[in-house]
C-alpha positions, -999 to 999 in steps of 0.1 A, spaced: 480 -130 523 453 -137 496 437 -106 501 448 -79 477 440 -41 480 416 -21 452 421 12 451 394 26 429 379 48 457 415 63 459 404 83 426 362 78 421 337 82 438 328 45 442 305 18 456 266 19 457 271 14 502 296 43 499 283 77 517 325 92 519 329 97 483 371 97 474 397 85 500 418 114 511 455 111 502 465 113 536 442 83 545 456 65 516 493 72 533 481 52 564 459 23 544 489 16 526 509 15 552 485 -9 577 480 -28 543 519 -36 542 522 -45 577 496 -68 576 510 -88 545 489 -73 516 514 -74 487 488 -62 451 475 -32 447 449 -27 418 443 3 400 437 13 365 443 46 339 400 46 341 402 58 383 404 88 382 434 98 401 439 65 421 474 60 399 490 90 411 473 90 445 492 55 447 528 69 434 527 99 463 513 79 491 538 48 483 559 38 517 592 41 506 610 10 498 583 -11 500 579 -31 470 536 -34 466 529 -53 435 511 -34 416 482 -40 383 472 -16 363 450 -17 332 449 -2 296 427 25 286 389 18 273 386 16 237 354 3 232 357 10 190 347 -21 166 381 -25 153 413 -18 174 438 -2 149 478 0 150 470 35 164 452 23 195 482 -3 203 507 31 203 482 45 227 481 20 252 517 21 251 520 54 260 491 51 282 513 24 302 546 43 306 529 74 319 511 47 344 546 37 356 557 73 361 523 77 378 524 52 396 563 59 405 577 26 396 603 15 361 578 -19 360 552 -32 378 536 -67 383 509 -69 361 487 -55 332 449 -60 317 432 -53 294 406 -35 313 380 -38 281 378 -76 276 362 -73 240 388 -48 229 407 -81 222 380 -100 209 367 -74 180 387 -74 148 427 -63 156 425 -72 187 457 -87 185 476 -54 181 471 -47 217 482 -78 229 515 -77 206 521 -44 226 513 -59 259 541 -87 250 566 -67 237 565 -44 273 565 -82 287 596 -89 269 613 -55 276 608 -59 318 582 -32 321 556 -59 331 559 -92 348 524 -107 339 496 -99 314 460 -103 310 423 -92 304 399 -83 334 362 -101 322 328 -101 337 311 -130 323 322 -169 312 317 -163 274 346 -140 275 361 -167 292 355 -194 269 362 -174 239 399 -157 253 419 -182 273 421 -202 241 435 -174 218 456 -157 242 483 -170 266 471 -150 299 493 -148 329 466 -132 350 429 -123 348 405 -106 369 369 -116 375 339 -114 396 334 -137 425 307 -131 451 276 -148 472 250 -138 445 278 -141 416 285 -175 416 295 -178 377 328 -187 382 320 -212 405 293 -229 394 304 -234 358 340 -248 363 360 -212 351 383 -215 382 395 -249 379 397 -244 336 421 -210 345 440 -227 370 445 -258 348 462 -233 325 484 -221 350 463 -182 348 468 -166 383 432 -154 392 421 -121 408 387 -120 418 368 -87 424 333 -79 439 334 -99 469 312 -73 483 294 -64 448 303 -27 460 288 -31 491 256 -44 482 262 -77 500 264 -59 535 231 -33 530 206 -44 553 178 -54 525 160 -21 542 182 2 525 183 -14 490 175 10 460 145 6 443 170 -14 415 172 -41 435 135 -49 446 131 -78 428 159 -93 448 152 -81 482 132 -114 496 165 -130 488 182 -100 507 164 -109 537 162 -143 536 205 -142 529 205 -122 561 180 -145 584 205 -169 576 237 -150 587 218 -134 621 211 -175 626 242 -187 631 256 -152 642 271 -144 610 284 -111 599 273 -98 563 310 -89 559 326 -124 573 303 -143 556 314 -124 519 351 -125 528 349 -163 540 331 -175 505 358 -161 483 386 -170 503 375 -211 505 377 -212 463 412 -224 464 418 -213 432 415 -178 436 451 -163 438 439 -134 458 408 -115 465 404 -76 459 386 -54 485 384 -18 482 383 3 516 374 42 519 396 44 554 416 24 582 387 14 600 375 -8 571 406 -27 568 414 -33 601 372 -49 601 381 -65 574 416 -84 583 397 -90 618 373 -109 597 393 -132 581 413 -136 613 383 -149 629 367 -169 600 344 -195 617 329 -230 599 302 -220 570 297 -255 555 260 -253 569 252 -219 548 237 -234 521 258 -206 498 244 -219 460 207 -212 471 218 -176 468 234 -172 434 214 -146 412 221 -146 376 201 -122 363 228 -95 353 212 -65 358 222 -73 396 255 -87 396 265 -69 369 276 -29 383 274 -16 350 243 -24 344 228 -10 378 203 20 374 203 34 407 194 72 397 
């Protein structure tokens, strides 16, 4: 199955199309379990969601062996000192007892530039030596844009790396990054196949933030209501034909959503006539969350 399961909303209150607010653990208990059944093997999470870690570790069918990621804490400093490497050790083993595993799958550096500044290198020494101890099967950074790209996969030897694939963020794509990661053998993880939600507003509902792309909104939509398209099929459909994506994270507030969801990619239909490049944004303020004002 290359569809993975985020699990931010298990801890935050997450997504710009999100009315529900947190999951409930005892909806998490039954995602989980319809996730397994269905063949979803990673789960996603990160120190930085709230209390999606432990959430995880008590709602956790037993014996069933999810693959889980994690990432390090946020340290956003201009230089990363020995101090901060001790941290994000610590940090990690109180993720595994969170997250009630003795090692999990993978690990990123959540903060891609808290390798890049000066030090850098400490935490990725750390990240190794858990590598080398069994605590970890793979390790990598989670990015946002090429140029982190360009200026990582050189320096470090990344197992795994998390980016942003979507309909209006076509980065990746466009620019050759998944073909140059899978030519080094990086397994990819792509988030923001929905860009939290946004993709599946009807262009009606947009916040004022995203005026400036709402003719695109509608025209996207024309399209999709053409050829009988859903918003969400459509999303799911464009990530999953970019064979070099590993898997693709979605996050879901309930059941209901991941049952529409595996639905969708069980009934995929032929897309080669959605003219899908016509629709890539890159001004960043959009396809960038951080950067969203939306208060």
């Amino acid at each position: 199955m290359k569809i993975g399961l985020g699990t931010v909303q298990f801890g935050l209150d997450y997504g710009v199309s999100n009315p529900q607010g947190i999951t409930p653990a005892t909806e998490v208990k039954d995602i989980l379990n319809l996730a397994w059944k269905s063949g979803i093997t990673i789960l996603d999470t990160a120190v930085s969601y709230g209390m999606s870690e432990e959430v995880i570790g008590q709602s956790m069918p037993e014996g069933v062996p999810f693959k889980i990621v994690t990432k390090t804490p946020l340290f956003k400093k201009d230089r990363i000192d020995k101090a901060d490497a001790t941290r994000l050790k610590e940090t990690f083993l109180q993720s595994l007892e969170r997250v009630k595993q003795t090692t999990i799958y993978g690990l990123l550096v959540h903060y891609a530039n808290d390798l890049l500044v000066p030090g850098g290198p400490y935490l990725w020494q750390t990240m190794e030596d858990l590598k080398a101890a069994g605590l970890v099967k793979k390790i990598g950074v989670s990015v946002y844009s090429p140029n982190e790209i360009e200026e990582l996969a050189g320096k470090y030897g990344l197992d795994l790396i998390q980016l942003p694939v979507n309909v209006f963020d076509q980065r990746m794509i466009q620019g050759g990054y998944l073909r140059y990661l899978k030519d080094l053998g990086i397994e990819i993880h792509s988030r923001s196949v929905f860009l939290q939600g946004l993709l599946l507003m009807s262009p009606g509902k947009l916040p004022a933030h995203f005026n400036s792309i709402r003719p695109i909104m509608i025209k996207y939509n024309e399209t999709l209501q053409k050829y009988g398209i859903s918003p969400l099929t459509a999303a799911l459909a464009f990530s999953y034909k970019q064979q070099e994506i590993d898997h693709i994270l979605v996050g879901v507030n309930d059941r209901d959503q991941l049952r529409k969801i595996l639905n969708a990619i069980s009934n995929f239909c032929d897309l080669d006539h959605i003219d899908f490049p016509e629709y890539a944004i890159i001004d960043e303020s959009i396809i960038n969350p951080s950067l969203w004002r939306l208060s």
